[in-house]
N, C-alpha and C positions, 0 to 999 in steps of 0.2 A: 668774162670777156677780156680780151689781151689790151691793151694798151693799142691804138692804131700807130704810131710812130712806130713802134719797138716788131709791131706785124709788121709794117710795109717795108722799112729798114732791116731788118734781120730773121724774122721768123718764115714770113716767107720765103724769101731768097735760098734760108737753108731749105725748105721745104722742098723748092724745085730741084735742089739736087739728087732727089732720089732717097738722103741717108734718111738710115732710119731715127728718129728720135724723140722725145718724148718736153715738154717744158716743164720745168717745175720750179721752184724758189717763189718767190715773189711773185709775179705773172700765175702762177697755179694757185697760189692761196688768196690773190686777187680775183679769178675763175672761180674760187669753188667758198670765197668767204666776202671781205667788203672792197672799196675801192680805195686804192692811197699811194702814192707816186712810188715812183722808180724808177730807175734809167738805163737795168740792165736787164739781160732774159738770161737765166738760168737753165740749161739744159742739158740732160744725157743722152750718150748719140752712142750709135755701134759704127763704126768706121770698115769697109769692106778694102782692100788693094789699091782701088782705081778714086774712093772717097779724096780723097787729100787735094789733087787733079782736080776734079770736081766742084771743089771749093775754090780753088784759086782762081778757077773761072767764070765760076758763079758769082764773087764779091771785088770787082772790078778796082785795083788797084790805085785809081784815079781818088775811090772815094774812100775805101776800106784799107783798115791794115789786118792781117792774116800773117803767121808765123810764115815763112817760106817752106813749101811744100815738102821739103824733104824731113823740115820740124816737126810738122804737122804726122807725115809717114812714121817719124823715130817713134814720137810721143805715142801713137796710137800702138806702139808696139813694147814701149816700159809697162811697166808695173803696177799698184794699186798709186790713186790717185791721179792718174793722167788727165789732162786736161790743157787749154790751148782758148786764144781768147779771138773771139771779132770784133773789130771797134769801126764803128761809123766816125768816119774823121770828122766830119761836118757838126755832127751835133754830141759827139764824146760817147753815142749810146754803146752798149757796151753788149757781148751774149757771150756769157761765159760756156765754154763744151767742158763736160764732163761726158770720159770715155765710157762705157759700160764695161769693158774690159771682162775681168774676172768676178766681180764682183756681185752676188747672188740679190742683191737688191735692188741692185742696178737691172737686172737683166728680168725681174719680176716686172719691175715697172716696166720696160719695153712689151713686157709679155700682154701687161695689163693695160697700157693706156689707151683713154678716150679720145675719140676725134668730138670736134668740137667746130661746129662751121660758123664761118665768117665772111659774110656773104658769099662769092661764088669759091670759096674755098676751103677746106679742112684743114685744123692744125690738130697735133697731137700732145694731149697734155697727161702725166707722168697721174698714176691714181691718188686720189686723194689720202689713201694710208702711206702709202711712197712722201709725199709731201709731209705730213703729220709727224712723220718718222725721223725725216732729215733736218726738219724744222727744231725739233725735240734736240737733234745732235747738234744741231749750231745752237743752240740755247746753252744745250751745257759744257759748248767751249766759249762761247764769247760771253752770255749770261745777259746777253739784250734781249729787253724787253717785248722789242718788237714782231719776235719768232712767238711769243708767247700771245699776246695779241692778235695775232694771226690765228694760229692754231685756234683762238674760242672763238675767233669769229668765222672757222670755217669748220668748226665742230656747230655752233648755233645755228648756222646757215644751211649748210649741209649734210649732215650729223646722220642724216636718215642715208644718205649714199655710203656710209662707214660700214665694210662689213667685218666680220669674226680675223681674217688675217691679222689685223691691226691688234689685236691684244696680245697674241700669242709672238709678234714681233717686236711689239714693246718688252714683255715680259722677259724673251732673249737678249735685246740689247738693254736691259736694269733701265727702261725707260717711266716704266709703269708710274711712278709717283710724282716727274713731271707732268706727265698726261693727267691725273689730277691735278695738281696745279694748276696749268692752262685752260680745263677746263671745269673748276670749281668757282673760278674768279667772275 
């Protein structure tokens, strides 16, 4: 379950734009493991032409700040790493986009994610090896604890929704023996 601040300020809002995209970071390991604060939504989106537009209109200026669209259009159109931020002025919440771009894991998760409804609405959340996987990689650049935390309480909680992709994608990215770690503790 999302956070209802973080749904009704930002997840939905991008929802009704049409893009396509998936939640993951925090919000997805809160969904698929225990509950524990946080003030941003983490997400990968595929951006079409007409996206960028889209968003500026969708997140009303009054309360939201949004790169100016032409930023948003460059961004979606650079290189690995692209990404671009919404901020709720009011309350600092925060949805980081992450582009899907080029990027073959990025675009696995698009391929694979869950809808997940919230009373009269669907949102879409990024698979739980998607999540496992990126979690694992902030771990071994920042070494917080709390990527690791996560991952066993949504390997403990969920563990039976984990299917065969998740070993053979640890194993390519030389994750395999943090994923013991995380989930031997």
């Amino acid at each position: 379950m999302t956070p209802p601040v973080l749904h009704r300020l930002l997840i939905q809002p991008l929802h009704e734009t049409g893009i396509e995209y998936a939640i993951t970071g925090a919000v997805a390991a809160i969904a698929y493991g225990e509950p524990r604060m946080t003030n941003d939504v983490d997400l990968i989106a595929r951006l079409d032409r007409d996206a960028p537009s889209r968003l500026i209109d969708r997140f009303d200026a009054s309360e939201y700040y949004l790169p100016p669209e032409e930023v948003i259009a460059e961004e979606s159109r650079r290189g690995a790493g692209r990404h671009f931020n919404i901020l709720h002025v009011p309350t600092s919440l925060r949805a980081d986009i992450y582009l899907a771009g080029e990027d073959p894991l990025h675009e696995w998760a698009l391929a694979h994610r869950r809808g997940e409804r919230i009373g009269n609405h669907t949102i879409w959340l990024a698979p739980i090896e998607y999540v496992i996987i990126r979690k694992l990689e902030f771990f071994a650049q920042s070494g917080s604890d709390r990527h690791l935390r996560d991952i066993a309480a949504m390997h403990r909680i969920s563990g039976d929704d984990i299917d065969g992709f998740l070993g053979s994608a640890l194993a390519e990215r030389r994750l395999t023996d943090l994923w013991t770690r995380a989930t031997s503790a």
